[in-house]
NUFI-723646 format. One record per residue (C-alpha): x negated, y, z negated; residue in three letters. Coordinates in steps of 0.25 Angstrom, whole numbers, plus 5000, padded with zeros to 4 digits. Each point is the difference from the previous one (the first is absolute). Layout:
<pts>
PT     c1     c2     c3     r
PT      X      Y      Z   ALA
...
</pts>
This chain:
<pts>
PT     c1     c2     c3     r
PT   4961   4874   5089   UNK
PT   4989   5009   5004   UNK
PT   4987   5006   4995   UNK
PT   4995   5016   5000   UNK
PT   4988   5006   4998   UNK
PT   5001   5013   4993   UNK
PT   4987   5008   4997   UNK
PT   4995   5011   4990   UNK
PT   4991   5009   5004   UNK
PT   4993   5001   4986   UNK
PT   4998   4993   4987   UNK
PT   5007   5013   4992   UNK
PT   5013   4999   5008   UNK
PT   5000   4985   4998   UNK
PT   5000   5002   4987   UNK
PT   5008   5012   4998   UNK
PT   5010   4992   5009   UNK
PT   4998   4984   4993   UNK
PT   5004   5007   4986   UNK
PT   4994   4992   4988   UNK
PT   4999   4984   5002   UNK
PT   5008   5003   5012   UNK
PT   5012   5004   4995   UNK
PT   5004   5008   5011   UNK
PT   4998   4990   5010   UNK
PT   5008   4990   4994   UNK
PT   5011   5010   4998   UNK
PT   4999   5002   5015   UNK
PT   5000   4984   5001   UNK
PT   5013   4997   4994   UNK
PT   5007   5011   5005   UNK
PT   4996   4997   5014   UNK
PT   5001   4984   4998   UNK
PT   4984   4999   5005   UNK
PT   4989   4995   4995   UNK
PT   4986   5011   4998   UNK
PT   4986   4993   5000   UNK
PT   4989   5011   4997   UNK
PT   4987   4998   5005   UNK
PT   4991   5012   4998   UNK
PT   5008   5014   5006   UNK
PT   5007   4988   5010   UNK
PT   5013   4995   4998   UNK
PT   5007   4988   5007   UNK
PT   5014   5000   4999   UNK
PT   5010   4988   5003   UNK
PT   5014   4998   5002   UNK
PT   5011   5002   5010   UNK
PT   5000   5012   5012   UNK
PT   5009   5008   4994   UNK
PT   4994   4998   4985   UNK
PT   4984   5002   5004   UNK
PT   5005   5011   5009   UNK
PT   5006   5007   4987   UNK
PT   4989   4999   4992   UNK
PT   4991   5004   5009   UNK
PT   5008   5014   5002   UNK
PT   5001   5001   4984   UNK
PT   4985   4998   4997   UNK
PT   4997   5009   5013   UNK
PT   5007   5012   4993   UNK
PT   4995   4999   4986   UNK
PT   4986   4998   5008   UNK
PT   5004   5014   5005   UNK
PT   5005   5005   4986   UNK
PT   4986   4995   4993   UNK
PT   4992   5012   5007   UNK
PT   5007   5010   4990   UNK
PT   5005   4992   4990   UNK
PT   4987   4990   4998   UNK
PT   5008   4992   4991   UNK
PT   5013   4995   5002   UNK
PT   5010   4994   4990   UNK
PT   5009   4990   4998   UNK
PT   5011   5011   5003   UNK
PT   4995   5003   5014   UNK
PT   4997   4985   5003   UNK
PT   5015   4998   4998   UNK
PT   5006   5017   5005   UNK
PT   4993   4994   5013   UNK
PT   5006   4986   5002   UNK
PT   5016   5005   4996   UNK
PT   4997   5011   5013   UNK
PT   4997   4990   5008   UNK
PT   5012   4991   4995   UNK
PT   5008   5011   5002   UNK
PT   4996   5004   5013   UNK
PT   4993   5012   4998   UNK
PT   4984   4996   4999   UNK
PT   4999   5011   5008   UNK
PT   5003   5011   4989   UNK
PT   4990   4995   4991   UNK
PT   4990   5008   5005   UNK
PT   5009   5012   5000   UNK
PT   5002   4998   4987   UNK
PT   4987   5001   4996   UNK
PT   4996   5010   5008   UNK
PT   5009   5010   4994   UNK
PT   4994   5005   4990   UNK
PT   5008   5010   4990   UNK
PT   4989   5004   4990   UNK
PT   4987   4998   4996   UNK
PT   4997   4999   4985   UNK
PT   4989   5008   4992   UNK
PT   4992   4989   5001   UNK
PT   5001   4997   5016   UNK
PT   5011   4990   5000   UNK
PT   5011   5000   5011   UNK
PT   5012   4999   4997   UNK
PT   5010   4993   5011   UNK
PT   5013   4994   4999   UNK
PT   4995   4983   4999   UNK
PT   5014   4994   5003   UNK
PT   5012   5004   5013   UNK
PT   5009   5006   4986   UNK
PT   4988   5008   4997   UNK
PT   4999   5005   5013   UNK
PT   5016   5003   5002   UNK
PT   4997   5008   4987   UNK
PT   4990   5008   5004   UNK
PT   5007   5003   5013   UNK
PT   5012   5004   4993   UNK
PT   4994   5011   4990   UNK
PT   4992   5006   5014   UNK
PT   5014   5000   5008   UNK
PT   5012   5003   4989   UNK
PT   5001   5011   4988   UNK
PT   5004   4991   4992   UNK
PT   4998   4985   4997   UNK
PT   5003   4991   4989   UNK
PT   4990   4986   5001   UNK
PT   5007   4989   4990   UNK
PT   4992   4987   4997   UNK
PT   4993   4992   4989   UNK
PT   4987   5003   4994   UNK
PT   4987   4999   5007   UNK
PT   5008   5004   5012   UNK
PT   4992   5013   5001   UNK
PT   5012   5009   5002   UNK
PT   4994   5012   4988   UNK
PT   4985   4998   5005   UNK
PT   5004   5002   5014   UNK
PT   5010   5011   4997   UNK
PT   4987   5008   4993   UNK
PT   4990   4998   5011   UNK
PT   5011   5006   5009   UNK
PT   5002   5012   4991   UNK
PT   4985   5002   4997   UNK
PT   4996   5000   5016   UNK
PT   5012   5010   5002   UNK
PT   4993   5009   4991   UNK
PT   4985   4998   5006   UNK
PT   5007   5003   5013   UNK
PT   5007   5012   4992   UNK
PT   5014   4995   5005   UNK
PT   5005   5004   4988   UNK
PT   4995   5008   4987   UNK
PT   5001   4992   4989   UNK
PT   5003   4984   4995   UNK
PT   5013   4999   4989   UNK
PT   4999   4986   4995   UNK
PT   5012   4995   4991   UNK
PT   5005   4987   4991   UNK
PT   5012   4999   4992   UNK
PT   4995   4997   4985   UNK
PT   5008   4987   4998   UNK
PT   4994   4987   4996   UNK
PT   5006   4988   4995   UNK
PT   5001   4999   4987   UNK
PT   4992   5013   4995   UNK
PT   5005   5014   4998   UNK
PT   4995   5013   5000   UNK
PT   5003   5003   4986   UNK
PT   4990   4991   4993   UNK
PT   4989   5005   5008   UNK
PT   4990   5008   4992   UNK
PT   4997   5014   5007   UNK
PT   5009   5012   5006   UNK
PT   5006   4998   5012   UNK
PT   4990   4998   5010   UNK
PT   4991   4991   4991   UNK
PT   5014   4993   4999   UNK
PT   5001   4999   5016   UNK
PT   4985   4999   5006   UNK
PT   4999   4984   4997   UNK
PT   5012   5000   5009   UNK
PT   4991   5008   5012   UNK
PT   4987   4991   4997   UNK
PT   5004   4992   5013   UNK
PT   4999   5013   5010   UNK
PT   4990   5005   4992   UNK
PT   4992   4988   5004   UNK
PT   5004   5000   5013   UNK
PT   4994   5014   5002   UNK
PT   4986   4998   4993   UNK
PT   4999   4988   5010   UNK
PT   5002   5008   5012   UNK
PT   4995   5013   4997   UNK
PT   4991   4999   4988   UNK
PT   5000   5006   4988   UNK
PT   4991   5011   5003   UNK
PT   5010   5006   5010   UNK
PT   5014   4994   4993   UNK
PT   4996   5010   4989   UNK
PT   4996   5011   5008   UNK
PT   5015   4998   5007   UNK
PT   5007   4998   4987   UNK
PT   4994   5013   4993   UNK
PT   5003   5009   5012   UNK
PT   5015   4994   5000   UNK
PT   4998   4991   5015   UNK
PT   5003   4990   4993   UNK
PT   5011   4998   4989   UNK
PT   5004   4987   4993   UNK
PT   5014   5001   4991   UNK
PT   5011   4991   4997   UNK
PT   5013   5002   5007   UNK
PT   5007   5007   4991   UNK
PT   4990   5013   5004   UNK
PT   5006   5000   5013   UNK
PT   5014   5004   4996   UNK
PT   5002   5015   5005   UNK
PT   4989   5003   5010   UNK
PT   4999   5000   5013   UNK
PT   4987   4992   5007   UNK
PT   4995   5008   5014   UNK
PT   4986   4997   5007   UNK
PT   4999   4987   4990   UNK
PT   4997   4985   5003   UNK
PT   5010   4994   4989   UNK
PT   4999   4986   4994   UNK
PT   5008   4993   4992   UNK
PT   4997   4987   4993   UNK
PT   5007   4989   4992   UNK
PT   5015   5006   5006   UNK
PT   5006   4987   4997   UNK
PT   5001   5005   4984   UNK
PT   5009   5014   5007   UNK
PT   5013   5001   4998   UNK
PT   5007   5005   5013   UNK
PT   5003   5014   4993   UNK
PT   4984   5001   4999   UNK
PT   4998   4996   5014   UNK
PT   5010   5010   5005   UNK
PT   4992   5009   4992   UNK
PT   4988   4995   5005   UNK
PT   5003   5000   5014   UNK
PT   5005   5014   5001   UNK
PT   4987   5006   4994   UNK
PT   4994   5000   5013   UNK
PT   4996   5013   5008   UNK
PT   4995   5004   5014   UNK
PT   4987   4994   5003   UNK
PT   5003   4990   4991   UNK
PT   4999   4985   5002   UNK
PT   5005   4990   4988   UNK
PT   4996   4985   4999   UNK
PT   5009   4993   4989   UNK
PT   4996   4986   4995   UNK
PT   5005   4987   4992   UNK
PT   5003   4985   4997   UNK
PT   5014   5000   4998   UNK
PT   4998   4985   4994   UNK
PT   4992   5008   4987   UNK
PT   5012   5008   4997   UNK
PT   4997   5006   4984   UNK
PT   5013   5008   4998   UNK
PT   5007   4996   4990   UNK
PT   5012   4990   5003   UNK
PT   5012   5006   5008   UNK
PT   4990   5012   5005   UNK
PT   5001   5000   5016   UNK
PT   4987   5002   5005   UNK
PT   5000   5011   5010   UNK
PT   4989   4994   5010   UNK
PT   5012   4988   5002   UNK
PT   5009   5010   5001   UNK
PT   4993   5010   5010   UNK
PT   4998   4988   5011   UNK
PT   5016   5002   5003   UNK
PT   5002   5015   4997   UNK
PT   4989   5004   5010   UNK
PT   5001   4988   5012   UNK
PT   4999   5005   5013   UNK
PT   4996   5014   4995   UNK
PT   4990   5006   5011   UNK
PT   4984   5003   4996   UNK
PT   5004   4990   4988   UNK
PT   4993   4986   5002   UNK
PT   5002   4988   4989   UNK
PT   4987   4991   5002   UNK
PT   5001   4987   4992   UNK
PT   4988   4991   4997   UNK
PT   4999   4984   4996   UNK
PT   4991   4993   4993   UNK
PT   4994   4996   5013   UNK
PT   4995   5014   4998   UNK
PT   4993   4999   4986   UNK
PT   4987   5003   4999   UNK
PT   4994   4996   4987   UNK
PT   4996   4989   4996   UNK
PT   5006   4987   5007   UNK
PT   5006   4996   4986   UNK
PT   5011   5013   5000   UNK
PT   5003   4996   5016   UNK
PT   5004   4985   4992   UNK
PT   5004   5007   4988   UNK
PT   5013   5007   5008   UNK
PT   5003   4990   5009   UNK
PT   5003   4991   4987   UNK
PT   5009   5011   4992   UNK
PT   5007   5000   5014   UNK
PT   5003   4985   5001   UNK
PT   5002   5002   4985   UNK
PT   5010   5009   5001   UNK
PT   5007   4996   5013   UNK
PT   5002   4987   4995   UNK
PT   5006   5007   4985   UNK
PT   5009   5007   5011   UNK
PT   5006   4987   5007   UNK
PT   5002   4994   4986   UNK
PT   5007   5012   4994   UNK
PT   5018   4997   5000   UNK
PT   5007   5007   5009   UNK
PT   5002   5014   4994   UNK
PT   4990   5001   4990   UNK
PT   4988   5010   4997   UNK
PT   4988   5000   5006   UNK
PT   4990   4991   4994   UNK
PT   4988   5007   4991   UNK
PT   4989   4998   5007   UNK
PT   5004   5009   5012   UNK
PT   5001   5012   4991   UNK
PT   5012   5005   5005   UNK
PT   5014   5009   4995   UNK
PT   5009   4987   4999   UNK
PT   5000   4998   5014   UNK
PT   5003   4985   5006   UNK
PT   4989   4997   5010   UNK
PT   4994   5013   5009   UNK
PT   5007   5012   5002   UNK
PT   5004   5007   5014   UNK
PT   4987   5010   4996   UNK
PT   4991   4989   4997   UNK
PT   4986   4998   5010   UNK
PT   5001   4987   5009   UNK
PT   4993   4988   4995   UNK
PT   4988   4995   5000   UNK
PT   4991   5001   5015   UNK
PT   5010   5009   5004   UNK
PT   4993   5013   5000   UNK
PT   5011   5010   5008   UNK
PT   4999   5016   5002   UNK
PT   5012   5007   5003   UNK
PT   4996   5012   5006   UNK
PT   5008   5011   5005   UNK
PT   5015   5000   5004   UNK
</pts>
């Protein structure tokens, strides 16, 4: 056993870096199997080399992250200890140094997890790239900052933004409006997403001059997409004949972005959804990359990160209790399938790109 001195420079980084009651120092404290004793901006840590020696390296780099970011969540605390785990402490500092956006108000926008960064690099390397993942994983919020900068830096003209209006249980039909009354509750997402990041002074001004356009899938058919940033959102609820479609909308200078969670599939039963389906047609297809996130990439609130990981023991173990032969239980929300298809992301901690050939 050993002991370390580790000392703060000031009592604002201590505190951004302690997090409430010292939460974040405790998080460090188990992950890392020491023990923190905080006197003032000094902190004593004990354990074994290799532990202490751990530690020391996270609370050095969330020191370091405390100068642009003075307050640090419990997220960070824990994005920090799994690099380290992983072997890769030394990319946290990359990862926070990339900044994709800033918002209207001044906030940076980086990737906060090694998926998001694999995703980030993909959009800037591929013309096409499909990010799959649960909620929370950032993969829409990401995909718009990308599109947004690419505009500031007039890398393309304009931002086509797209869902597909399926939503469990509900249709269109009882909808009060016309047609895009019937459809913008469907957009509210993306339209959020952009008020964030631009504000809504400027998303007006974008959307009345047509640099910007919001519309459900089915506006796409027929038209041909050049000098556009193209997202679309939610394509686990596509069938593989609107995903062809989709995909083939795309123009010179164009770059397209296509995410989903195919564990909330909401077609109806027997409906293949064309986002499982695409991971097999377009394998191996050079300039497209398929990036899948985990939940060790959720961002939201810590309950969603516990939330996903219990519908996937849930499921898993429905699976293995399933006879041999028989349908796919419920709660996976899948076509009938037993157990995960050919298509299907890996599981969980396993976040995989598959770049080009």
């Amino acid at each position: 056993m050993i002991k370390a001195q580790f000392v703060i420079e000031n009592n604002t980084s201590a505190v951004g870096l302690f997090g409430r009651r010292d939460e974040h120092l405790r998080i460090i404290e188990e992950a890392c199997q020491v023990q923190i004793v905080a006197r003032g901006t000094e902190l004593t840590v004990t354990g074994s080399k290799p532990s202490v020696d751990r530690a020391l390296a996270v609370l050095d780099d969330l020191l370091k992250l405390t100068k642009t970011q003075p307050f640090l969540t419990p997220h960070d605390v824990r994005a920090c200890l799994e690099l380290h785990q992983s072997g890769n402490g030394e990319g946290f500092d990359a990862l926070h140094d990339d900044v994709v956006q800033v918002t209207a108000r001044g906030k940076r926008i980086v990737p906060r997890t090694l998926g998001q960064k694999r995703y980030v690099d993909a959009i800037r390397e591929n013309g096409i790239v499909f990010g799959i993942g649960p909620a929370g994983t950032g993969k829409t919020y990401l995909a718009m900052a990308m599109a947004t900068a690419a505009l500031k830096r007039r890398e393309v003209s304009r931002l086509i933004l797209t869902r597909p209006a399926v939503e469990a249980g509900e249709s269109l039909g009882f909808l009060p409006g016309d047609l895009q009354e019937k459809v913008d509750p469907y957009l509210r997402p993306l339209y959020d997403a952009l008020y964030d990041i631009l504000g809504v002074d400027v998303f007006q001004r974008y959307m009345e001059r047509g640099v910007i356009e919001v519309a459900p899938l089915a506006y796409m058919r027929g038209r041909t997409l050049d000098d556009a940033f193209i997202i679309l959102d939610e394509a686990q609820n596509t069938t593989p004949e609107q995903m062809k479609m989709f995909l083939t909308r795309m123009g010179f200078g164009s770059k397209m972005v296509v995410t989903g969670d195919i564990t909330q599939i909401d077609l109806p039963e027997g409906k293949m959804s064309g986002l499982k389906d695409v991971q097999e047609v377009l394998k191996g297809v050079p300039g497209i990359a398929f990036v899948y996130l985990s939940d060790r990439d959720v961002i939201r609130h810590e309950l969603v990160q516990r939330i996903i990981q219990a519908y996937e023991q849930h499921e898993a173990k429905a699976a293995r209790s399933e006879p041999k032969g028989g349908g796919r239980h419920p709660a996976a929300g899948g076509e009938g399938e037993s157990g995960p298809g050919p298509g299907d992301a890996p599981g969980r901690g396993a976040a995989v790109e598959v770049t080009e050939g």
